[in-house]
ZAMARGU-4260 file (C-alpha; in steps of 0.2 Angstrom, whole numbers, plus 5000, padded with zeros to 4 digits):
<rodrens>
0) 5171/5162/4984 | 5179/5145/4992 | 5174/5152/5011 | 5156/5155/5003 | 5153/5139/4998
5) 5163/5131/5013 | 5148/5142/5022 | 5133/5135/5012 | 5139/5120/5015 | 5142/5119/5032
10) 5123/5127/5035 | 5116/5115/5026 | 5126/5099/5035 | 5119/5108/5050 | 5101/5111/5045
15) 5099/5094/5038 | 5109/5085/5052 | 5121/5078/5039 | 5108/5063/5036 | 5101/5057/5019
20) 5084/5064/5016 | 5069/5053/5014 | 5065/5047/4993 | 5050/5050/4983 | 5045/5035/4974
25) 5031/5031/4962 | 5023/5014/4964 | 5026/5004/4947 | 5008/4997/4940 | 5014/4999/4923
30) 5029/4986/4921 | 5015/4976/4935 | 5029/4974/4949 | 5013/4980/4962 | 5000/4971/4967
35) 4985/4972/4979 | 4978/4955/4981 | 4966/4946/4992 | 4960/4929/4999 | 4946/4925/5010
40) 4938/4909/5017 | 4927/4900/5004 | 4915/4891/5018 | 4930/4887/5029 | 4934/4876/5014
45) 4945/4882/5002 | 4953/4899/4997 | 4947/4912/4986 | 4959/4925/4978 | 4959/4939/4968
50) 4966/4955/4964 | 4963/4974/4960 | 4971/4978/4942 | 4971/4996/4945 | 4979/5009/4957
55) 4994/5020/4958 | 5000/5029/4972 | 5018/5037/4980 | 5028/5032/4995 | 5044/5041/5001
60) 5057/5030/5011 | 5075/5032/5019 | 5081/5015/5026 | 5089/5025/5038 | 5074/5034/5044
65) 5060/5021/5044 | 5049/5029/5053 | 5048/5045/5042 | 5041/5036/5029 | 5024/5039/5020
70) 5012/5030/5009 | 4999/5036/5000 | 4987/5023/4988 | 4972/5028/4976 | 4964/5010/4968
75) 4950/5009/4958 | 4938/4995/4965 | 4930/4992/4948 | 4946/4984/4945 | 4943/4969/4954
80) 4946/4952/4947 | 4943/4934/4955 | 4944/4926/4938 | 4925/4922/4935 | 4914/4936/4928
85) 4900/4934/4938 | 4909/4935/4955 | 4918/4948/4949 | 4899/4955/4944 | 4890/4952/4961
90) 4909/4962/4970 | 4906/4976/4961 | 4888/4977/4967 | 4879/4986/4983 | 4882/4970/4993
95) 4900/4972/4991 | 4911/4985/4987 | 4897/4996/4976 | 4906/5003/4965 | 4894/5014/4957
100) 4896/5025/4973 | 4910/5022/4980 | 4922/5019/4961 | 4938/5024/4974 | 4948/5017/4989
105) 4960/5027/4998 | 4976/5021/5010 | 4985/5036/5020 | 4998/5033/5031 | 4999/5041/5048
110) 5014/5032/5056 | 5028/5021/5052 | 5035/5009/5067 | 5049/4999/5066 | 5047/4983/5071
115) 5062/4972/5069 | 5074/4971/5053 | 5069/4977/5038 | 5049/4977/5046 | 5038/4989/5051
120) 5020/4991/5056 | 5013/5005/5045 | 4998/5014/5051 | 4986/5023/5041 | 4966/5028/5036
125) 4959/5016/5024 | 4941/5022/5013 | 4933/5007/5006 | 4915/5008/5001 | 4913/5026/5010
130) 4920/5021/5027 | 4939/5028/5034 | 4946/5018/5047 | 4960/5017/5055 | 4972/4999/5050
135) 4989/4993/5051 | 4999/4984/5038 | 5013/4971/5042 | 5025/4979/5029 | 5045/4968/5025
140) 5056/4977/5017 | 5064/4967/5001 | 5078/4981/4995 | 5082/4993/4984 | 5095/4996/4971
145) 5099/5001/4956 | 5088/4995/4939 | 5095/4990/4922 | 5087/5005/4914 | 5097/5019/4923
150) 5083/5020/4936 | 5082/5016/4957 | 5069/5008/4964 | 5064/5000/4981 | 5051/4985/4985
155) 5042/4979/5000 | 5028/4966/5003 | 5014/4968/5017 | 4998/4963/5023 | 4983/4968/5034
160) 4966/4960/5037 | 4951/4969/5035 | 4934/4963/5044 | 4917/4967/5032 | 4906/4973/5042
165) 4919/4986/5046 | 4916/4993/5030 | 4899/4994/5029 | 4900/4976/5019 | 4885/4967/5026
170) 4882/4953/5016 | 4884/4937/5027 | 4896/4923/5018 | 4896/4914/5034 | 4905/4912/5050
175) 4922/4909/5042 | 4921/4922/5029 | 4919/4940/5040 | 4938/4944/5035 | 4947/4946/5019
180) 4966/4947/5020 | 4974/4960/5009 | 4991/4955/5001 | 5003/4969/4995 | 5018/4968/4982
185) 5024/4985/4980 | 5039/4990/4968 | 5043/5011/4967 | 5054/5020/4956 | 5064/5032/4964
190) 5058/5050/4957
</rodrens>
């Protein structure tokens, strides 16, 4: 019975190359410690920012293994907030992110590259207002560890910037308003 084990062991050492295997994690909306925030250029004069309140999504990650990570985020554009009604009413329109038609956006990652300590570029298809394309966010690595309520979780920040007209969003704010930077807090709970 001793060698058997001894044996199951050693195939699995060997199959799995004796390295820890990549975590599931699911992103925590509910005890807010995620966020998918933006800012863009209010006539080159001041900032505008906002948020979207809801989304969920998955991610697994190995510290060890970077690169063999995987995101994947559903977020519901009605749930933008720029904290004035009627902005928030004219965003959800046709000139923005019409929601009536397009009520989801999708992020899928394709690749992970390390860049540096604790950062990464991670690639990945983006569907906002019924167009996929391709982006990379600028993703830091904060940690991971233990939570106070028996749990194990692992937080990163990142951002990208996304130009309108990309995504089919033609309505013209002016020369210094054709981008909008996306900015990501995102805490997951080990599964």
């Amino acid at each position: 019975m001793l060698k058997k084990r001894f044996i199951a062991l050693a195939l699995a050492s060997t199959l799995f190359g004796g390295q820890a295997l990549a975590a599931d994690y699911v992103i925590d909306k509910e005890g807010q410690h995620a966020f998918v925030n933006f800012k863009i250029s209010h006539l080159g004069f001041s900032w505008l920012y906002g948020t979207f309140k809801d989304f969920d999504g998955t991610f697994s990650f190995d510290a060890d293994k970077p690169e063999a990570s995987k995101v994947k985020v559903n977020l519901q554009t009605a749930s933008v907030d720029s904290n004035h009604a009627e902005r928030d009413k004219h965003l959800r329109s046709p000139d923005f992110l019409n929601v009536a038609a397009h009520p989801t956006a999708t992020f899928e990652s394709t690749s992970v590259k390390s860049t540096g300590k604790n950062t990464a570029d991670i690639a990945g298809n983006l569907t906002l207002n019924g167009v996929t394309k391709p982006i990379v966010i600028a993703a830091h690595f904060l940690g991971e560890g233990k939570d106070p309520w028996g749990g194990y979780r692992a937080g990163f920040e990142g951002n990208t910037t996304l130009k309108l007209k990309d995504f089919a969003i033609e309505k013209d704010l002016g020369p210094a308003s054709q981008t909008v930077e996306l900015i990501l807090s995102i805490e997951g709970v080990r599964q």
